[in-house]
N, CA, C and O atoms as a GROMACS GRO file, in nm:
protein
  228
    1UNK      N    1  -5.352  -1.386   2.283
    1UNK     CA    2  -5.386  -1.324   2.155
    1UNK      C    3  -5.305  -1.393   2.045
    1UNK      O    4  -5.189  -1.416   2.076
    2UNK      N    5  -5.340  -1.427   1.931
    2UNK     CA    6  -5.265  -1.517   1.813
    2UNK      C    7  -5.280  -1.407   1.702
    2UNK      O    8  -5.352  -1.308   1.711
    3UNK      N    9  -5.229  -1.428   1.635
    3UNK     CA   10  -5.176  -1.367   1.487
    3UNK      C   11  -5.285  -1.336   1.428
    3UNK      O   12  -5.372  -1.423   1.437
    4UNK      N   13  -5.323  -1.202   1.346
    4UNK     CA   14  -5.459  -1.231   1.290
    4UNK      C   15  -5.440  -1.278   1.139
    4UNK      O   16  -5.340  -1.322   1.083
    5UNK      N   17  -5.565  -1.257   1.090
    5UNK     CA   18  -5.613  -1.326   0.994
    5UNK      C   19  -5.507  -1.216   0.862
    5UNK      O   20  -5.439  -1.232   0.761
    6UNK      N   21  -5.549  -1.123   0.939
    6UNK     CA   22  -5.521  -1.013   0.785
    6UNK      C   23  -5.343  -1.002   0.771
    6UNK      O   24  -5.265  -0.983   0.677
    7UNK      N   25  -5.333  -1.023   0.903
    7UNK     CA   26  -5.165  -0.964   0.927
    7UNK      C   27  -5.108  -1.158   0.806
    7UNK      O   28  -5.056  -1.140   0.696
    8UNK      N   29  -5.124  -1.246   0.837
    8UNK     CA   30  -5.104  -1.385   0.783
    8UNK      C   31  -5.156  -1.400   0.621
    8UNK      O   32  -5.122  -1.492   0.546
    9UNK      N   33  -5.217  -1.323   0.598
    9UNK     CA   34  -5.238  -1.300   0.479
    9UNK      C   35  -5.141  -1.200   0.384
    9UNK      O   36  -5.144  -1.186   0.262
   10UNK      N   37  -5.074  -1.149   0.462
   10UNK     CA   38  -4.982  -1.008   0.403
   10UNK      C   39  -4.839  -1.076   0.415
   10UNK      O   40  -4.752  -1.036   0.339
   11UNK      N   41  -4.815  -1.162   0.492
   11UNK     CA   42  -4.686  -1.204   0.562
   11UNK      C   43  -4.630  -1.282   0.437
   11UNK      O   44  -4.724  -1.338   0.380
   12UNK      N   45  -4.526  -1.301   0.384
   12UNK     CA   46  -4.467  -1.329   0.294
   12UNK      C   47  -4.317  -1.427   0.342
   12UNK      O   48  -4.241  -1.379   0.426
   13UNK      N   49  -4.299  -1.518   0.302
   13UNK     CA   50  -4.095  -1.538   0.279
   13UNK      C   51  -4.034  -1.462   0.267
   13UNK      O   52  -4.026  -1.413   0.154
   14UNK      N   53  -3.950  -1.404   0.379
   14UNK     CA   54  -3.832  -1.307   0.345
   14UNK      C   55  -3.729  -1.346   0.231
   14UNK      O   56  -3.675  -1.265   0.156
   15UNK      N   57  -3.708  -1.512   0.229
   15UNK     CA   58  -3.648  -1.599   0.099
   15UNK      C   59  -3.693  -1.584  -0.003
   15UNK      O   60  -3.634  -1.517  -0.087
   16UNK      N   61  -3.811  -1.643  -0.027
   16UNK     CA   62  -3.778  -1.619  -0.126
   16UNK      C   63  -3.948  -1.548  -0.157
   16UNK      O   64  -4.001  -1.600  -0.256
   17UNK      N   65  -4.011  -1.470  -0.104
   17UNK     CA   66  -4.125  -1.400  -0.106
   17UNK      C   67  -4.276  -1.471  -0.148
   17UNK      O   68  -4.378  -1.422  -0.198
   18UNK      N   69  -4.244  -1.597  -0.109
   18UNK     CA   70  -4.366  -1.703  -0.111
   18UNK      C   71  -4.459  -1.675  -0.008
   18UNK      O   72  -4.421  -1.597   0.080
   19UNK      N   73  -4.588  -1.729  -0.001
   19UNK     CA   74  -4.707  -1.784   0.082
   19UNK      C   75  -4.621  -1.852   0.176
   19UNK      O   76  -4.524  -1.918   0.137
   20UNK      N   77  -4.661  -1.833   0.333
   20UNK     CA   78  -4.649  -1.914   0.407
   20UNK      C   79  -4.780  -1.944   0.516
   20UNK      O   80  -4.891  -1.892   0.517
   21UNK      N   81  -4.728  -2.040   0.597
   21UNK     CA   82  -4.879  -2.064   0.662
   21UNK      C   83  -4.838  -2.122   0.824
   21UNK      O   84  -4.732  -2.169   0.866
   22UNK      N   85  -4.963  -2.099   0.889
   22UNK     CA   86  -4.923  -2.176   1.069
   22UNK      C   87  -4.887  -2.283   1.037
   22UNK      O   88  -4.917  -2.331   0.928
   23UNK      N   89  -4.799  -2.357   1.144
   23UNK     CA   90  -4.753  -2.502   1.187
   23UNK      C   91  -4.892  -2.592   1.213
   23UNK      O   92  -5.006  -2.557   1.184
   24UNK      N   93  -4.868  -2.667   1.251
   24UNK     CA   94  -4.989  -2.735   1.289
   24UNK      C   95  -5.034  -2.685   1.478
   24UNK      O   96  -5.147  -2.671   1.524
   25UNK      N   97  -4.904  -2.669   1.548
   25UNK     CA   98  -4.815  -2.621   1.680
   25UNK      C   99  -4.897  -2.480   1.670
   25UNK      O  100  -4.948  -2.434   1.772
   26UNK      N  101  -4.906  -2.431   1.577
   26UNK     CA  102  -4.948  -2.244   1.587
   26UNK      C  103  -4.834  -2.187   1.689
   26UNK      O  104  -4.842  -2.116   1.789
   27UNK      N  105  -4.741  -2.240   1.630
   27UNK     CA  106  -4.650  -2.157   1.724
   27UNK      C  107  -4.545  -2.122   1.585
   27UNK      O  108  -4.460  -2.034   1.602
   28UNK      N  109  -4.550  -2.167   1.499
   28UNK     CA  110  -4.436  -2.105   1.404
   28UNK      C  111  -4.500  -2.084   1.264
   28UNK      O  112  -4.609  -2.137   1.243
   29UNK      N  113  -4.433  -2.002   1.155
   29UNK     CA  114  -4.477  -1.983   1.001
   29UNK      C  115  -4.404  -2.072   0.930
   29UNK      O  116  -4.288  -2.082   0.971
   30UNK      N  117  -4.438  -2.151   0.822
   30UNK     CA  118  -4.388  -2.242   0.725
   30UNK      C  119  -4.346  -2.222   0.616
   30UNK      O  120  -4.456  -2.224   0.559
   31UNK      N  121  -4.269  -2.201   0.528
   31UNK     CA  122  -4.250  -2.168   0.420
   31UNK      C  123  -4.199  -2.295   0.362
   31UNK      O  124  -4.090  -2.348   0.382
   32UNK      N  125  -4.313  -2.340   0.275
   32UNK     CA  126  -4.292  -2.540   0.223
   32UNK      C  127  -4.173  -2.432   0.074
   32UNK      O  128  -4.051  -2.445   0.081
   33UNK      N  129  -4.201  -2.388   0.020
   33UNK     CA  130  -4.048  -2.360  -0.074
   33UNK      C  131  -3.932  -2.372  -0.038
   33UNK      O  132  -3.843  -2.435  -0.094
   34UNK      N  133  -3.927  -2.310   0.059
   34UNK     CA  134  -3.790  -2.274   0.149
   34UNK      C  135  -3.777  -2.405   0.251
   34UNK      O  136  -3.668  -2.450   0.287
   35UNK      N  137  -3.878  -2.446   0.282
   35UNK     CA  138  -3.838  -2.562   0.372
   35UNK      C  139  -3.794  -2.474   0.509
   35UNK      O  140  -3.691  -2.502   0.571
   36UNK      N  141  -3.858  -2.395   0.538
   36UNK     CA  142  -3.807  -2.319   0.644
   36UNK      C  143  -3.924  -2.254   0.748
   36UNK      O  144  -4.024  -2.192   0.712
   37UNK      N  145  -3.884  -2.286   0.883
   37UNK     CA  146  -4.013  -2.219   0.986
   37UNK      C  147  -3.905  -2.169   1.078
   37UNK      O  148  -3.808  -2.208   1.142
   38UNK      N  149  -4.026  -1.983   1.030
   38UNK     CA  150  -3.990  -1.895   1.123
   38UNK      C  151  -4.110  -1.888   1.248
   38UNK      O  152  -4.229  -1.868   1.225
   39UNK      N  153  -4.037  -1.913   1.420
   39UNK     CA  154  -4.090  -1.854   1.493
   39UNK      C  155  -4.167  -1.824   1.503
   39UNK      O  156  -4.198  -1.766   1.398
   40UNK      N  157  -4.307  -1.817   1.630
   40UNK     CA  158  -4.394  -1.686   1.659
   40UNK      C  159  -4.336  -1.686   1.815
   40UNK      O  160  -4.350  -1.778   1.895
   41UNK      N  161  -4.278  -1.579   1.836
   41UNK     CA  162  -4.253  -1.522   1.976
   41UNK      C  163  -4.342  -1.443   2.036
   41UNK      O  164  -4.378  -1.345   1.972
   42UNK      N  165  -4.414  -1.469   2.207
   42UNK     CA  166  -4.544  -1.350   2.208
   42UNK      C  167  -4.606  -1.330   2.107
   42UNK      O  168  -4.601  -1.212   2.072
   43UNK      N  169  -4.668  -1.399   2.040
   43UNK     CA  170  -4.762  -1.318   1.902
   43UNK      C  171  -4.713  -1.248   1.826
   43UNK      O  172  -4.778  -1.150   1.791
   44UNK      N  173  -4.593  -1.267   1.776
   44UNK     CA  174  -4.510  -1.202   1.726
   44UNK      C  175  -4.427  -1.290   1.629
   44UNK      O  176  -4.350  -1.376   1.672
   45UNK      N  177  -4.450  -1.264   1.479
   45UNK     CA  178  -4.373  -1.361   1.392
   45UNK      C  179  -4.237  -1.314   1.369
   45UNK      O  180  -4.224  -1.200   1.326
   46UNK      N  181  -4.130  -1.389   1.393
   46UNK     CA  182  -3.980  -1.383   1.390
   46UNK      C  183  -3.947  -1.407   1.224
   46UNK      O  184  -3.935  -1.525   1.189
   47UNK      N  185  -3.934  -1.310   1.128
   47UNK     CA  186  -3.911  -1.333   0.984
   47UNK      C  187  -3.765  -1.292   0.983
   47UNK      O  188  -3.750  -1.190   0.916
   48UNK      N  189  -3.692  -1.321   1.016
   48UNK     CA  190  -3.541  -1.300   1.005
   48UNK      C  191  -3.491  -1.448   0.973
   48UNK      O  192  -3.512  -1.550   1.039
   49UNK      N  193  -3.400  -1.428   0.825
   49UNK     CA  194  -3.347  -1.549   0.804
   49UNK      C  195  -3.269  -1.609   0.886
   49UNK      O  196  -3.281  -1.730   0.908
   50UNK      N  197  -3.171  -1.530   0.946
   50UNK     CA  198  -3.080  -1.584   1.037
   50UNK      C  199  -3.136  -1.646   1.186
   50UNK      O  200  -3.048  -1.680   1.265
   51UNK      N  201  -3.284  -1.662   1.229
   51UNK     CA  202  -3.353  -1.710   1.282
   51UNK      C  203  -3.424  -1.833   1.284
   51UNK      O  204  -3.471  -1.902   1.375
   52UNK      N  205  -3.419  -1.845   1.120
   52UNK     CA  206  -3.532  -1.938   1.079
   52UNK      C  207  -3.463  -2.078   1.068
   52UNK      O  208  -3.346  -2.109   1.044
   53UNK      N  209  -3.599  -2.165   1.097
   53UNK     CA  210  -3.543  -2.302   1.144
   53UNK      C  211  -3.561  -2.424   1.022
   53UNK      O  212  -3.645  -2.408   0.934
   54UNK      N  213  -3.476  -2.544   1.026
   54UNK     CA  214  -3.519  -2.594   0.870
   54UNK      C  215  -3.651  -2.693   0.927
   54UNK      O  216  -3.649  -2.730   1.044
   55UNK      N  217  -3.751  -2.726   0.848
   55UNK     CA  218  -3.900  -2.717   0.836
   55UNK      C  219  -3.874  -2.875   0.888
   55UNK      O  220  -3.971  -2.918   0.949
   56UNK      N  221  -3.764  -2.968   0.877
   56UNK     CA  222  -3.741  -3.098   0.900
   56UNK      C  223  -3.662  -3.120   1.067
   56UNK      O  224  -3.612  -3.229   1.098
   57UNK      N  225  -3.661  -3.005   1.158
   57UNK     CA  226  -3.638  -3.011   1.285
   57UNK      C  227  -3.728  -3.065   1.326
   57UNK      O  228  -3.738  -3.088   1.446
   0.00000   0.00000   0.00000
């Protein structure tokens, strides 16, 4: 099961409260402001800063 449409539409930057979007991977969220990808664990997006990875890993 993957992330839906509506939930990815609501999902925001905990940083700085921007648009973010899938990886190319669909395994993590992007935030091109922040330069930062959070996680998807189990179908499950990881929005905790202290989680999030810099977008150039």
């Amino acid at each position: 099961m993957a992330i839906s449409r509506e939930l990815l539409e609501i999902l925001v930057c905990p940083k700085c409260k921007g648009g973010i979007h899938l990886n190319d991977n669909k395994d993590g969220l992007v935030c091109e402001n922040c330069r930062l990808v959070y996680e998807i664990r189990d179908d499950i997006p990881v929005m905790l800063l202290d989680e999030a990875k810099p977008l150039d890993q």
